[in-house]
C-alpha positions in Angstrom: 102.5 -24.8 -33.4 103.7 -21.3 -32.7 101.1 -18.2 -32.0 102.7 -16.9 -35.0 102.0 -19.6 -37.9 98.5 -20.3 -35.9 97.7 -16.6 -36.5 98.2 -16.6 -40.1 96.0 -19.5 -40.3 93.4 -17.5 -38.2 93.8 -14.7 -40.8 92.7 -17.4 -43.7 89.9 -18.3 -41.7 88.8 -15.4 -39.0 85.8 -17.5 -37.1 85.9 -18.8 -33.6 84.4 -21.3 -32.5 83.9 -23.1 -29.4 80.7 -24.9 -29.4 80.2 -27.9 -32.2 76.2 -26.3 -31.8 76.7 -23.5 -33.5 79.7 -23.8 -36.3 80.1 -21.5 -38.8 81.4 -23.0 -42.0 85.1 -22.3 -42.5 85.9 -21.4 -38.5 88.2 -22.9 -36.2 87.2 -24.5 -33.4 88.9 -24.1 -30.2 87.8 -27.2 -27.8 87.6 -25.9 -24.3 87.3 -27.9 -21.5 84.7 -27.0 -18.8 83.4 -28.6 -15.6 80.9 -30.8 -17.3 82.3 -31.3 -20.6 85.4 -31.7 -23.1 85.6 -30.0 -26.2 88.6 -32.5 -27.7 85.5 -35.2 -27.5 83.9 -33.0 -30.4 87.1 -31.8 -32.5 85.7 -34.0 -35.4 82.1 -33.8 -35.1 83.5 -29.9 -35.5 85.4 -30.4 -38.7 82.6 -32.5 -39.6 79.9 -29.6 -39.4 82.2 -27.5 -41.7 85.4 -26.2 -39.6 88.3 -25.7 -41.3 90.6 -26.3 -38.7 89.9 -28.0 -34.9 92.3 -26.8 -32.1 92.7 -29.8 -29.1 95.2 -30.2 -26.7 94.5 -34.0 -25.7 95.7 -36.3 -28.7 92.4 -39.2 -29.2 94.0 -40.7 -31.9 93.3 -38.0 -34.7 94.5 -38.7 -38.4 93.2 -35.2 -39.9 95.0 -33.0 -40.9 93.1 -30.1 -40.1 93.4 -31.4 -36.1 96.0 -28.5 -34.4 97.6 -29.5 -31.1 98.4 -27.5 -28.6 99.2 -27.8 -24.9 96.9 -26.2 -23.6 93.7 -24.8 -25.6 92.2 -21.9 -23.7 95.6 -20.4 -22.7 96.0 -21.0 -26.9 93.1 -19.3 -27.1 94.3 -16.8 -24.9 97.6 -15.7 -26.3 96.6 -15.6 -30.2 93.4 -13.0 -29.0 96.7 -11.1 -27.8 98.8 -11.5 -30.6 95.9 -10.5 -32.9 95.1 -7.3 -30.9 98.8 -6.5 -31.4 98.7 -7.4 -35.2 96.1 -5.2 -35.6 97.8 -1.8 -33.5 94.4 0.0 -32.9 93.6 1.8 -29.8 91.7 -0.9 -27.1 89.2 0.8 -24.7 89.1 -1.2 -21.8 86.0 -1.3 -18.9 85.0 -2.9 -15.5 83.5 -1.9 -12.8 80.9 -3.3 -10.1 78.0 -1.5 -11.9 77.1 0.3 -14.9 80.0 -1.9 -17.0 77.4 -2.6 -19.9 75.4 0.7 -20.4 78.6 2.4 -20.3 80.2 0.0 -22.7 77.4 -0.1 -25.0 77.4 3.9 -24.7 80.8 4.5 -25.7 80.1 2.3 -28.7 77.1 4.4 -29.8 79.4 7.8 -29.6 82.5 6.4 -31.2 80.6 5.0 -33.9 79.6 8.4 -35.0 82.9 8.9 -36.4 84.8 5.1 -36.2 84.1 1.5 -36.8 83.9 -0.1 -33.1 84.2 -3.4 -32.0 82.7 -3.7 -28.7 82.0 -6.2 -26.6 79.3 -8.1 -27.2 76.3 -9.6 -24.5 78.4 -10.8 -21.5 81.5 -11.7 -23.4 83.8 -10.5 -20.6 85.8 -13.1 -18.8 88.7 -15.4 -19.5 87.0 -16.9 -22.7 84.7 -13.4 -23.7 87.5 -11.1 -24.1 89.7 -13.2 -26.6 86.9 -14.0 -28.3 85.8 -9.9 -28.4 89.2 -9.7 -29.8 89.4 -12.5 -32.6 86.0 -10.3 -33.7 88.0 -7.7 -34.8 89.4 -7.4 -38.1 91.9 -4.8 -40.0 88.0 -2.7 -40.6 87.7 -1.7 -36.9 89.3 1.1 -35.9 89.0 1.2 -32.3 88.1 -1.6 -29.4 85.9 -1.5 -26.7 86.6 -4.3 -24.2 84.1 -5.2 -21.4 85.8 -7.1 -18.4 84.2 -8.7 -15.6 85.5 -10.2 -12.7 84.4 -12.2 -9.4 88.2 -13.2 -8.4 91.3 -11.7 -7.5 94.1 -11.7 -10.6 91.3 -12.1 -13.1 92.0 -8.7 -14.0 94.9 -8.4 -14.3 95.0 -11.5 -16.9 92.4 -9.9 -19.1 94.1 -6.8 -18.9 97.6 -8.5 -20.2 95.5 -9.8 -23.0 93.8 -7.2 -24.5 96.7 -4.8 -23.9 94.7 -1.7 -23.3 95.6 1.9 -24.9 93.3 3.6 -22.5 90.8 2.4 -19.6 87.7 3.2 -17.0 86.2 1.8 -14.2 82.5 2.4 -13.4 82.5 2.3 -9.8 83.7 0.1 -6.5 80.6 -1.5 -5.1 79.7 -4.8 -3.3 79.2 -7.3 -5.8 80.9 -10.8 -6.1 81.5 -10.4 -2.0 82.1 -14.2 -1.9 84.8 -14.1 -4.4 86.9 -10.7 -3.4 86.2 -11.0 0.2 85.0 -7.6 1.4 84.9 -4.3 -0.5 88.3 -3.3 -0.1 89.1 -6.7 -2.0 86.4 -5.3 -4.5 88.7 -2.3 -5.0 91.8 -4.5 -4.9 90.6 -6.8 -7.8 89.2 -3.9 -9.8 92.1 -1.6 -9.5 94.5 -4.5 -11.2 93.5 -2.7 -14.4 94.7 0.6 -12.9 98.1 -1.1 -12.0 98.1 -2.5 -16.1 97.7 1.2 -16.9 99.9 2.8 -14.6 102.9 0.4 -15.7 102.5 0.5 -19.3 102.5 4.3 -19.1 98.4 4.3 -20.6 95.3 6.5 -20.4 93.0 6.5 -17.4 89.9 7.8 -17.9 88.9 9.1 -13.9 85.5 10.1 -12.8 87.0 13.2 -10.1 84.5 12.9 -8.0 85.1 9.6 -6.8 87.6 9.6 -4.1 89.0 6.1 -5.2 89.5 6.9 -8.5 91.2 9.5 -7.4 93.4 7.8 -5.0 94.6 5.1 -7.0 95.2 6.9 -10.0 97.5 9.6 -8.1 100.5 8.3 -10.7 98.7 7.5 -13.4 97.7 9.6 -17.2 94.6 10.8 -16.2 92.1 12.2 -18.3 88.7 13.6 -16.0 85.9 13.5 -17.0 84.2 16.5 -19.0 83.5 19.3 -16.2 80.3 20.7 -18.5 78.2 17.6 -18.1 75.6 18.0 -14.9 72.2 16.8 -14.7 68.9 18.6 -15.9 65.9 16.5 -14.7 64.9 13.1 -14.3 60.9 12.9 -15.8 61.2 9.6 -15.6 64.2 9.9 -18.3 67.9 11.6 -17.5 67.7 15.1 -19.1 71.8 16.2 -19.1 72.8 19.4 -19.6 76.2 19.4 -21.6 78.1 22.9 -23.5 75.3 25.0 -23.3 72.5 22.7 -24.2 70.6 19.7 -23.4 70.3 15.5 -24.3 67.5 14.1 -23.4 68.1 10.5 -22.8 66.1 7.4 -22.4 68.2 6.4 -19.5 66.4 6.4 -16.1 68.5 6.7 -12.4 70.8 9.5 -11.7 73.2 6.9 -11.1 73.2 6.7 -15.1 75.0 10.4 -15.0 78.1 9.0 -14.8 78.0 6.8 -17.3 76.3 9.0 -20.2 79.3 11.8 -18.8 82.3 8.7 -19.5 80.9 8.5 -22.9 80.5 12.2 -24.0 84.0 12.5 -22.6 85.2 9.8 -24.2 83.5 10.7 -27.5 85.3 14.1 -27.2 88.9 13.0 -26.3 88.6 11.1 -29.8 87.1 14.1 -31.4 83.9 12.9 -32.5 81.1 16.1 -33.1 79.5 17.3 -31.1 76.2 17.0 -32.6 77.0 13.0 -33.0 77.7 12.8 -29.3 74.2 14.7 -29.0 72.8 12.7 -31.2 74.2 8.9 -29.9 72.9 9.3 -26.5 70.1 10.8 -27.2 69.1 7.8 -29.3 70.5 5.1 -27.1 67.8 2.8 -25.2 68.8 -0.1 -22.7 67.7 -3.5 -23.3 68.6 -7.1 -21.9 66.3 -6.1 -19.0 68.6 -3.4 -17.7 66.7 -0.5 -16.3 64.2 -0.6 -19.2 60.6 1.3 -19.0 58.0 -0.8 -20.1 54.3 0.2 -20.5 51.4 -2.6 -20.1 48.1 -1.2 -20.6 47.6 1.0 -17.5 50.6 -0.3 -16.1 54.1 1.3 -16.2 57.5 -1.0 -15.6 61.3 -0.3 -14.4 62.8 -3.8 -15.2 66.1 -4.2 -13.8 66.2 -7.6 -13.3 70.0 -8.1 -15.4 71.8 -8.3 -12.2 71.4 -7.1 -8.6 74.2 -6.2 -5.7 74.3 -4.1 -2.4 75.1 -1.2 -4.4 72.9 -1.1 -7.4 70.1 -2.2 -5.5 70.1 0.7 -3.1 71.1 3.2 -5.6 67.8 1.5 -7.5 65.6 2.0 -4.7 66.7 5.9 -4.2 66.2 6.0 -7.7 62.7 4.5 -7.2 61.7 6.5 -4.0 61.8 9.8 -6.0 60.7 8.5 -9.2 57.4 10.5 -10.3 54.5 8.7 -10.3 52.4 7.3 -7.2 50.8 4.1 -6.8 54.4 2.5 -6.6 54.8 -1.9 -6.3 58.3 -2.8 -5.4 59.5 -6.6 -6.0 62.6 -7.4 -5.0 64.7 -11.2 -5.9 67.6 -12.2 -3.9 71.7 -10.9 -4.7 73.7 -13.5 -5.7 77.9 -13.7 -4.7 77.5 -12.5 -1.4 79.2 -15.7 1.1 78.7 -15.1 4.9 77.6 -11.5 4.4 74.6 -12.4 2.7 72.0 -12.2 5.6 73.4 -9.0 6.7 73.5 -7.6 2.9 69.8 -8.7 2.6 68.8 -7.5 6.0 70.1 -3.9 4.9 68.3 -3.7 1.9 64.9 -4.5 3.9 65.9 -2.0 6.6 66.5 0.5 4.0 63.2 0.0 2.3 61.2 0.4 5.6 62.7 3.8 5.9 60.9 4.9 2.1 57.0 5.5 2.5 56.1 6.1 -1.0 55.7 2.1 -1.7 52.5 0.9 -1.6 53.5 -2.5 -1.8 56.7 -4.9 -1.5 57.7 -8.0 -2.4 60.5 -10.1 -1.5 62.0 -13.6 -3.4 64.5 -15.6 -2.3 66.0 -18.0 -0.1 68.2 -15.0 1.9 64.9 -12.3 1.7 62.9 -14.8 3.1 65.5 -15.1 6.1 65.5 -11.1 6.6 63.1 -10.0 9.7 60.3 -7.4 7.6 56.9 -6.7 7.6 56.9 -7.0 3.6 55.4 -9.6 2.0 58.1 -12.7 1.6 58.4 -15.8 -0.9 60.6 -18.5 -0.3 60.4 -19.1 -3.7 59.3 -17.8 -6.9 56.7 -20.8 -7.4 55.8 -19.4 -3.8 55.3 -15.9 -5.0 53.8 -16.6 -8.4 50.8 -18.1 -6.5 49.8 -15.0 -4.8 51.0 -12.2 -7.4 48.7 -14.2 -10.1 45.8 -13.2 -8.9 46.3 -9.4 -8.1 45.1 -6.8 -10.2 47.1 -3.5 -11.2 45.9 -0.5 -12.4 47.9 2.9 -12.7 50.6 1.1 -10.9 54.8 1.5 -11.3 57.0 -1.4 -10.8 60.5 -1.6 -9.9 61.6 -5.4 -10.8 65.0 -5.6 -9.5 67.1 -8.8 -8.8 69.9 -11.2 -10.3 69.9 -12.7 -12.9 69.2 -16.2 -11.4 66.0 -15.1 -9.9 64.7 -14.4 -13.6 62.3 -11.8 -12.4 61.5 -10.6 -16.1 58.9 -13.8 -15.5 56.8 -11.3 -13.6 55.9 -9.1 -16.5 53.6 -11.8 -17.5 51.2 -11.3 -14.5 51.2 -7.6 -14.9 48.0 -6.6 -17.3 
């Protein structure tokens, strides 16, 4: 079946599906294959459940008529998200980044919806299978497109990029994450930048922050738009205070590192002329969650969880963050980073030399297979079972946390043994 026919079907019935767990009633389910399982085994069971239509690219013997095959489902999957984004001829906003890619996505949301109906990516929806499906979300309503992308490979990229056909994009930053996939960090700016070469040859928008010296670089020939010179920051008591034209937003965003990515979406917001006073008013109002650099208070306790993800880079821009935060009394618990390959001793190692160098942590703790490897005076846990044991029985008062770690090491378990 061509893209085109399958699309007007789509249009008749505008719900994806890819999971026989969850369908919706008049959806079509795509059956994606995976490592551990094959969606064809469940086109029927899909049709079954109430799907109109079941899309399978291995023929089991079907007699149903509302059975589509294809060659090849996900790359199906794939090129109708593209031909949908083209059907529908709104502007696409696309992001990456080694940090920050989700508080600035979510940001740019809250601003643009002051004035436009966004679709934006939503949870981690940002790889080969997220981004189509962000796209198939969006119907002849939304106005403008915020695409997350994510990436731990080379050319991954670059394949998102051709198929959600960005208008204008931004990348957060060039940090050390997914080592073991790009190699080093110059393979980090490689990979990243493959949305910059997207731009560049389409003749798009590149939203640059000027004072990073790669942006810079590699944008040197493309349509750059800076970001907004007025924006610098106020305070941090715990929560970012910006100054921006002559007046202040007072955010509930904690970490200076967080500057940049309240500054992309004020800039943003005023390229595509939303008011000022909604700008104002959409950070202002906007609070993390997801366990992304949230505050949380427990009795006489006070918490920074940021325990969503963990690299090199965010973790020691977390503990700067942390080592001038104001309060005393400060407990630091660290889990292991994730993606590193053969640099992950040394990684680790760096991150415990760097904390022996801060003085205002009255306590530390360390989880992980590759912590418990590093050569420290803090206190180290194989395990979390391991560290559970001892942390169980402590007793906090007037204390503030920093939980910081990836997601695998599900630190947010620590907040219950925190009174």
């Amino acid at each position: 079946m061509k893209i085109k026919d399958l699309h007007t079907i789509f249009l008749e019935h505008p719900l994806v599906d890819t999971d026989t767990r969850v369908i919706r009633k008049n959806s079509i389910f795509f059956a994606l294959k995976g490592d551990n399982f094959n969606g064809n085994d469940y086109a029927l069971e899909a049709i079954d459940k109430g799907a109109s239509f079941a899309v399978v690219d291995e023929y089991n013997g079907f007699d149903n008529s509302k059975v589509i095959i294809v060659k090849d489902v996900l790359k199906t999957l794939q090129s109708l998200a593209n031909f949908h984004r083209n059907y529908l001829k709104i502007p696409i906003i696309s992001i990456t980044g080694s940090n920050g890619k989700t508080t600035t996505k979510e940001l740019i949301n809250c601003v643009l919806s002051k004035k436009y109906n966004v679709s934006f990516t939503q949870g981690n929806f940002n790889n080969h299978i997220g981004v189509p499906l962000t796209l198939l979300s969006m119907n002849t309503q939304t106005e403008i497109g915020v695409v997350e992308m994510g990436a731990n490979h080379h050319n991954e990229i670059a394949l998102l990029s051709q198929i959600s056909a960005p208008d204008y994009g931004y990348i957060t930053n060039f940090g050390k994450a997914h080592i073991e996939g790009f190699g080093s960090l110059e393979g980090v700016v490689e990979a990243k930048s493959e949305l910059y070469d997207y731009l560049i040859s389409n003749n798009k928008k590149v939203f640059v922050n000027q004072n990073d010296n790669i942006q810079l670089q590699k944008t040197e020939n493309a349509n750059r738009i800076f970001l907004e010179s007025s924006i610098s920051l106020n305070e941090i008591n715990p929560f970012l205070k910006v100054n921006f034209r002559g007046s202040q937003i007072q955010s509930k965003l904690i970490g200076a590192y967080n500057l940049d990515n309240i500054a992309i979406a004020i800039t943003i917001g005023l390229y595509f002329k939303v008011s000022l006073e909604g700008i104002k008013e959409a950070i202002g109002n906007y609070k993390p969650n997801n366990n992304r650099s949230q505050i949380i208070k427990k009795n006489k306790n006070q918490i920074i969880l940021d325990a969503y993800n963990a690299n090199p880079t965010s973790m020691r821009v977390a503990l700067e963050n942390f080592e001038l935060f104001p309060s005393k009394n400060k407990i630091l618990i660290l889990g292991d980073m994730f993606e590193l390959g053969d640099s992950s001793l040394e990684e680790h190692q760096g991150i415990v030399n760097l904390v022996s160098n801060y003085k205002s942590f009255q306590k530390i703790y360390l989880i992980g297979e590759s912590f418990f490897k590093t050569t420290t005076n803090c206190l180290k846990f194989k395990t979390f079972s391991d560290f559970e044991i001892d942390f169980q029985n402590e007793v906090f008062n007037n204390n503030t946390f920093l939980i910081k770690g990836s997601r695998g090491m599900s630190l947010e378990r620590t907040l219950e043994y925190i009174d």
